[in-house]
C-alpha positions as CSV (number, residue, x, y, z in Angstrom):
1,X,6.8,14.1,47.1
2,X,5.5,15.9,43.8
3,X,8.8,14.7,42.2
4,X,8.1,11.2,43.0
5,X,4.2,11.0,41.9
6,X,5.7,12.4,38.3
7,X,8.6,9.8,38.4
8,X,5.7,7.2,39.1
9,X,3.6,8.7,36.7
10,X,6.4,8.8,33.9
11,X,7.1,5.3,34.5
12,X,3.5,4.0,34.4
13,X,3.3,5.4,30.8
14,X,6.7,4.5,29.9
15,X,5.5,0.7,30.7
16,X,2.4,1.1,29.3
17,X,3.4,2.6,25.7
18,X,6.1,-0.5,25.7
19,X,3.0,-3.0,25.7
20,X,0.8,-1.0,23.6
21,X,3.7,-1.2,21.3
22,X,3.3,-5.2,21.2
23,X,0.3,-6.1,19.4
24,X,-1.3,-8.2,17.2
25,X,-1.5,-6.6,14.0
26,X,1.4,-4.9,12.9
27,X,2.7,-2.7,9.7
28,X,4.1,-5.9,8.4
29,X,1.2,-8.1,8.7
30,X,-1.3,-5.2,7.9
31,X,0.6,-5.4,4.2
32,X,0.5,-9.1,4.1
33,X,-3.3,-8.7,4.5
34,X,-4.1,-6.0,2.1
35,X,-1.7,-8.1,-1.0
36,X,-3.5,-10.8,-0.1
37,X,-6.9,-9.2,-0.1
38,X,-6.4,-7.3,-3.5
39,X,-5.0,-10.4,-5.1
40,X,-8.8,-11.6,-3.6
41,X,-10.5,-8.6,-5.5
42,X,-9.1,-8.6,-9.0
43,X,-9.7,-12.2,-9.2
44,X,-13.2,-11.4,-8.8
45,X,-15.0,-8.8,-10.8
46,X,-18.4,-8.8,-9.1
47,X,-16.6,-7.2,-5.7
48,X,-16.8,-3.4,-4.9
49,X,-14.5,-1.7,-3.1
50,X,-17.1,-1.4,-0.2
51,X,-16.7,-5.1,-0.7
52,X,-13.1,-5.4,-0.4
53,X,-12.9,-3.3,2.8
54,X,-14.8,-5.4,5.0
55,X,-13.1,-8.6,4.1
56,X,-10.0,-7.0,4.9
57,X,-11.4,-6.2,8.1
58,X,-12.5,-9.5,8.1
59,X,-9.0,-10.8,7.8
60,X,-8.0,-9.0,10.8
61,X,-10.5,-9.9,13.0
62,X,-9.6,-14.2,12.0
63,X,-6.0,-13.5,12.5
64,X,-7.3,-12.3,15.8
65,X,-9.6,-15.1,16.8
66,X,-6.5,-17.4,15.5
67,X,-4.3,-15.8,18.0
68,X,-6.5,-16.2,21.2
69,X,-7.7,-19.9,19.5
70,X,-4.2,-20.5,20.1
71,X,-3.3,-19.1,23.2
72,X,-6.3,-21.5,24.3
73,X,-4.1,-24.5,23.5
74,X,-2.6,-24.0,26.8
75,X,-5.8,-25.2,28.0
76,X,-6.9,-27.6,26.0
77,X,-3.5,-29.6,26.3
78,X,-3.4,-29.2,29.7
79,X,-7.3,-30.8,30.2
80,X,-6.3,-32.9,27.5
81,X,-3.4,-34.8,29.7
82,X,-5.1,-34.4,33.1
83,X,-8.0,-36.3,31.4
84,X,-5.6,-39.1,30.6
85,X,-4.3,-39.2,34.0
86,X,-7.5,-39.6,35.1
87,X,-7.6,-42.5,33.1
88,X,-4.8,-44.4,33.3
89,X,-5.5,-43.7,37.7
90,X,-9.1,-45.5,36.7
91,X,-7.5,-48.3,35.1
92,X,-4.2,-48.9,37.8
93,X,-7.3,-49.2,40.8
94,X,-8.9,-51.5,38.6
95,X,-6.5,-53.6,37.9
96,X,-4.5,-53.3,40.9
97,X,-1.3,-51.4,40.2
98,X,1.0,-48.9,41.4
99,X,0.7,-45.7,38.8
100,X,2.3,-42.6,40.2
101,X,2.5,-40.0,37.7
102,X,4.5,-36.6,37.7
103,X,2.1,-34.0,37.7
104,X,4.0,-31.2,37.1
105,X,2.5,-30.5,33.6
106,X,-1.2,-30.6,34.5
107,X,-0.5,-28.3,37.6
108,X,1.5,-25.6,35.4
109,X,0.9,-21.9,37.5
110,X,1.2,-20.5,33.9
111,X,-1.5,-22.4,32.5
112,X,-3.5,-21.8,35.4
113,X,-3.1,-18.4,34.7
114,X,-4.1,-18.4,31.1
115,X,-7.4,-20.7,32.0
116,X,-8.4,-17.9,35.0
117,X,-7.8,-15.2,32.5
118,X,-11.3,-13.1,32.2
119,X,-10.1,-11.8,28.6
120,X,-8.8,-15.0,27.0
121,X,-12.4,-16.5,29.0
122,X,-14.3,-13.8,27.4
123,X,-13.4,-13.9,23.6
124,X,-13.3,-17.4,23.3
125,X,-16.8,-17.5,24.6
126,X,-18.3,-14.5,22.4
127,X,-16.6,-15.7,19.6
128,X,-17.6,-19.6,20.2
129,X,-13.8,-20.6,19.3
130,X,-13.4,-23.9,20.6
131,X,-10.5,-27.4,20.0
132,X,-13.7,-29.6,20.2
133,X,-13.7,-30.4,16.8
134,X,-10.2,-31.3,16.2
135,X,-9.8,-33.1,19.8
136,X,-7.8,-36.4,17.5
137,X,-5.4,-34.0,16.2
138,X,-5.3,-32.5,20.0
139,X,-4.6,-35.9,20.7
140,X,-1.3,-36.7,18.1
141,X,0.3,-33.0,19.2
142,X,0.0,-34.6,22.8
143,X,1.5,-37.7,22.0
144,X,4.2,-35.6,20.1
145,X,4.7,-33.7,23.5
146,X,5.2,-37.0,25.1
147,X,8.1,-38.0,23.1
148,X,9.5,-35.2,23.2
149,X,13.0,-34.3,25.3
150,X,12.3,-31.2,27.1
151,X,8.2,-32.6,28.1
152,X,10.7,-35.6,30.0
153,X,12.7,-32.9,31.2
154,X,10.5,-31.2,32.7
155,X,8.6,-34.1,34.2
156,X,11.8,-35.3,36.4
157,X,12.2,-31.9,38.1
158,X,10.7,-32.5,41.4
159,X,9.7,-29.1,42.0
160,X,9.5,-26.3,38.5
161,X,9.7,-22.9,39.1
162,X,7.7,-20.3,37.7
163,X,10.1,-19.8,34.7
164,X,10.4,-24.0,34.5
165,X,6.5,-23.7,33.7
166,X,7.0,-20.7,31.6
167,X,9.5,-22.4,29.4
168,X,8.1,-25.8,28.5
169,X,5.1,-23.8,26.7
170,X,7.5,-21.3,24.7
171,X,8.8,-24.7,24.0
172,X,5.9,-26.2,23.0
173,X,4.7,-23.0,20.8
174,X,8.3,-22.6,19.3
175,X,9.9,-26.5,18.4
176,X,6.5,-28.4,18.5
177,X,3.9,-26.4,16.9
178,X,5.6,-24.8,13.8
179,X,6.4,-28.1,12.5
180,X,4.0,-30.3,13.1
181,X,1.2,-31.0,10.6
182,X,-1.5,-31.8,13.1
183,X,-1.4,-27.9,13.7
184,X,-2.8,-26.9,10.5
185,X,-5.2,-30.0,10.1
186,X,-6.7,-29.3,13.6
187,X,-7.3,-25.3,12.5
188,X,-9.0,-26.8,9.0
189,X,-11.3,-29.1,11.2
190,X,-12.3,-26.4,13.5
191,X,-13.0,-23.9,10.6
192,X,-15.2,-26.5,9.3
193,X,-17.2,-26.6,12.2
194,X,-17.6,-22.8,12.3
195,X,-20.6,-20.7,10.8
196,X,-18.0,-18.7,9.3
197,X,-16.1,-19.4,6.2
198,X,-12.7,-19.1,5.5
199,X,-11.9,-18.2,9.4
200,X,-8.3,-18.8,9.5
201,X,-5.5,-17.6,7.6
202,X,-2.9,-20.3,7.7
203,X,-0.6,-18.3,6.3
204,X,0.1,-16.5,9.2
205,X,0.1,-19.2,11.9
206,X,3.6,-19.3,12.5
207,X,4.1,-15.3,12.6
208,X,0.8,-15.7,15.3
209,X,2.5,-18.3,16.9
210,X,5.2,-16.2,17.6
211,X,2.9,-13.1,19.7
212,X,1.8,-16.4,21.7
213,X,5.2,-16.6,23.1
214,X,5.7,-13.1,23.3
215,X,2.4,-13.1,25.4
216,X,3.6,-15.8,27.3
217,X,6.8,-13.9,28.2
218,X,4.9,-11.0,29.5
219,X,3.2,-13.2,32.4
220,X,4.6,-12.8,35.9
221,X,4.2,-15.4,38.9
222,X,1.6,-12.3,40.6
223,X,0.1,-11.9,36.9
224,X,-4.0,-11.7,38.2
225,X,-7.0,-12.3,36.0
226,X,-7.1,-9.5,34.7
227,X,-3.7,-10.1,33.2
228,X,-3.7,-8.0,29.6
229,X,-3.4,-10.0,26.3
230,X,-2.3,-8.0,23.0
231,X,-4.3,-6.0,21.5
232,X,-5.6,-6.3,17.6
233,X,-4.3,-3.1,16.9
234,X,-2.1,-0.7,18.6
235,X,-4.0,2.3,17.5
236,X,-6.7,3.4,14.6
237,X,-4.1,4.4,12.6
238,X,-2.9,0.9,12.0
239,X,-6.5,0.3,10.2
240,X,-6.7,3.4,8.5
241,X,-3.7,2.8,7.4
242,X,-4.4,-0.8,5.7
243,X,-7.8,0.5,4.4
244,X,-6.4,3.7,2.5
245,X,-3.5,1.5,1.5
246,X,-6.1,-1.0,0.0
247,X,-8.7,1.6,-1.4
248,X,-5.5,3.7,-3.2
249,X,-4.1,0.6,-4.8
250,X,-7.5,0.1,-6.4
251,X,-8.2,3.5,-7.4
252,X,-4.8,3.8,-9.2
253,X,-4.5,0.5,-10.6
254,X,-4.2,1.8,-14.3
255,X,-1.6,3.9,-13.2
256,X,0.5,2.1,-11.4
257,X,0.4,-0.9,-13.8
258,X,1.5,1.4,-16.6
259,X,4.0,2.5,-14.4
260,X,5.5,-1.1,-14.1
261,X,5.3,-1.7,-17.8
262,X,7.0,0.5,-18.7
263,X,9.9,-0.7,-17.2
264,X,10.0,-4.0,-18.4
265,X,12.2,-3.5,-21.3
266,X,12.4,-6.7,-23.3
267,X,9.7,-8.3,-21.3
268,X,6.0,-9.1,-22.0
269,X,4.1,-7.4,-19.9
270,X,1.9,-10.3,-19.7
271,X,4.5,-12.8,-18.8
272,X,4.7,-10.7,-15.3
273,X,3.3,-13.0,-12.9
274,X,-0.2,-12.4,-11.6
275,X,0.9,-11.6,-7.8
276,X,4.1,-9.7,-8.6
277,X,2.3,-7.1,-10.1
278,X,-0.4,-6.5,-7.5
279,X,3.0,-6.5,-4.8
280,X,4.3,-3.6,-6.9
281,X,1.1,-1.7,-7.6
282,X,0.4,-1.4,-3.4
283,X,4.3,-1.1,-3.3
284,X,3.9,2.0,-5.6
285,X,0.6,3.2,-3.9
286,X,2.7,3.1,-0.5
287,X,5.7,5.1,-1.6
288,X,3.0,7.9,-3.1
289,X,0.7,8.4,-0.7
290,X,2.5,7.7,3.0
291,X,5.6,10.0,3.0
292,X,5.9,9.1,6.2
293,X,7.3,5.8,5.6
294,X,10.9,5.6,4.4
295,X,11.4,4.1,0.8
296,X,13.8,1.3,1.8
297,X,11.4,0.8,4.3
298,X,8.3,0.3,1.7
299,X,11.0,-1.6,-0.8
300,X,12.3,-4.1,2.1
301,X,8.8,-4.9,3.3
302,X,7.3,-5.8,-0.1
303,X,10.4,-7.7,-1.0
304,X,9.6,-10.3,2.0
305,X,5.8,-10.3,1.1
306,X,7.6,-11.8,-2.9
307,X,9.5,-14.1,-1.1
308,X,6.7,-15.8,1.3
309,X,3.9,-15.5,-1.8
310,X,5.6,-15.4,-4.9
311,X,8.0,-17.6,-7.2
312,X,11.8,-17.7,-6.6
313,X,12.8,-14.9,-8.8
314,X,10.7,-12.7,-7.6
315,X,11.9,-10.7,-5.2
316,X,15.1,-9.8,-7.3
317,X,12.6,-9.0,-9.7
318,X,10.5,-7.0,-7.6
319,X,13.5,-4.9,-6.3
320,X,14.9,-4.0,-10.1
321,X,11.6,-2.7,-10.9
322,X,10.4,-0.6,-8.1
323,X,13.9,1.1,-7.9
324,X,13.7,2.3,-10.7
325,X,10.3,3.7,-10.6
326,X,10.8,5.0,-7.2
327,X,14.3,6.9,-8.7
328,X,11.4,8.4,-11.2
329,X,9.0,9.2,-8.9
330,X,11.6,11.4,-7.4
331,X,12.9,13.1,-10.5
332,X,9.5,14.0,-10.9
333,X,8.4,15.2,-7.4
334,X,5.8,13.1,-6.9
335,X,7.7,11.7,-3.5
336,X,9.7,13.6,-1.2
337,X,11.5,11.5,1.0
């Protein structure tokens, strides 16, 4: 009996550290914010570094809101077509017609989950994050479902399963949403209509698209209410991580600028562009000052940050310059890993 209460025991936090593990804000992202939010700073002179910390936080907390906005979809789509069969049923009784429609969509169990869910319920609420404002572009990313193969599909079966529900939304969030434009003008309409400025980071829509399906895949035909979303951050360290990463990169600017110059051998140092040298300066502060973190690790990571944000040479660039100064930092012992 004791064996089996530990086996239970093991297993419960076995589970649980596997969904801790997938949340929002991760080591990658937390770099994409902090580049992002530096290249923010040095454009303007006026800010502190007091300053610069809480719009990074900021910066979290949207990509947040931009997540659960999303994961909200599944409702508002869902209201949106059950309000059009509620139409359509107005109009065949007026004028006399036979309209039966499939109504496997609007009674989706996964949906229904996602609308009952007390967390997603509760932070769209305290956060007032609504599709109210861009219900016309709600209404093209519908008709866009409608012509769609796998919406049909789905449709004809005359009775989905659980996973048949499951999979038209990972659908939906994975070969409708990434491409159409309708996505990113609904986001800039809502935005408008919030107090707050600058509330989504478009940027990362398709990377937050992405922990929507993953969220998706988590839910269960049993999943209750109380069904747990991801998380912002897996831990405190995550934020301490990005706010040291940020603060250092400031602090040793000089340094770690002269550091780059002098490795550009038969190269202006003012022909380096603007955002390549603030990806190497946090590069440099992150090889320094978190020997944790392995150096192909730290090089990889801001070599796919010059890719998404900088010009096409870049990252080759980028890679020539921080190897050598991370061979150099090891000469000199200033990194031991």
């Amino acid at each position: 009996m004791v064996v089996s209460n530990k086996i239970t025991i093991f297993a419960a936090k076995f589970y649980t550290s596997l969904y801790i593990f997938v949340t929002m804000i991760n080591r990658t992202l937390v770099r994409t914010h902090v580049v992002r939010n530096l290249f923010a700073f040095y454009k303007d002179d006026e800010k502190s570094v007091h300053t610069a910390l809480k719009e990074l936080d900021m910066s979290f907390s949207n990509t947040y809101f931009l997540y659960i906005l999303l994961l909200d979809f599944v409702n508002e789509l869902t209201h949106f077509a059950q309000t059009r069969i509620d139409l359509m049923r107005e109009r065949a009784i007026a004028t006399h017609t036979d309209y039966r429609p499939s109504l496997n969509f609007v009674n989706n169990r996964l949906a229904k989950q996602l609308f009952d869910n007390r967390r997603l319920r509760q932070l769209t609420a305290d956060n007032h994050l609504s599709w109210q404002a861009a219900y016309n572009n709600v209404e093209l990313i519908y008709k866009e479902l409608l012509a769609s193969q796998f919406y049909q599909e789905y449709q004809a079966i005359p009775q989905p399963t659980y996973d048949d529900d499951k999979t038209i939304w990972k659908k939906i969030f994975s070969e409708i949403m990434p491409k159409t434009p309708e996505l990113d003008s609904a986001l800039e309409e809502i935005e408008l209509a919030m107090p707050l400025q600058n509330l989504f980071l478009a940027a990362d829509t398709n990377i937050i698209l992405s922990f929507v399906i993953k969220t998706i895949k988590q839910f269960k035909p049993d999943s209750t209410k109380d069904q747990p979303l991801l998380e912002m951050f897996r831990s405190e360290e995550e934020l301490d991580f990005a706010k040291r990463l940020l603060t250092l990169t400031i602090q040793n600017r000089d340094e770690y600028s002269a550091l780059i110059d002098g490795k550009l051998r038969n190269w202006d140092p003012e022909r380096v562009a603007y955002m390549d040298r603030i990806i190497m300066q946090t590069a440099i502060a992150e090889l320094i000052n978190f020997p944790d973190i392995a150096i192909q690790v730290t090089m990889n990571e801001y070599i796919e940050i010059a890719k998404e944000y900088s010009t096409e040479s870049s990252p080759a660039f980028i890679n020539g310059i921080l190897d050598q100064i991370a061979l150099d930092l090891k000469r000199q012992k200033k990194i031991f890993k």
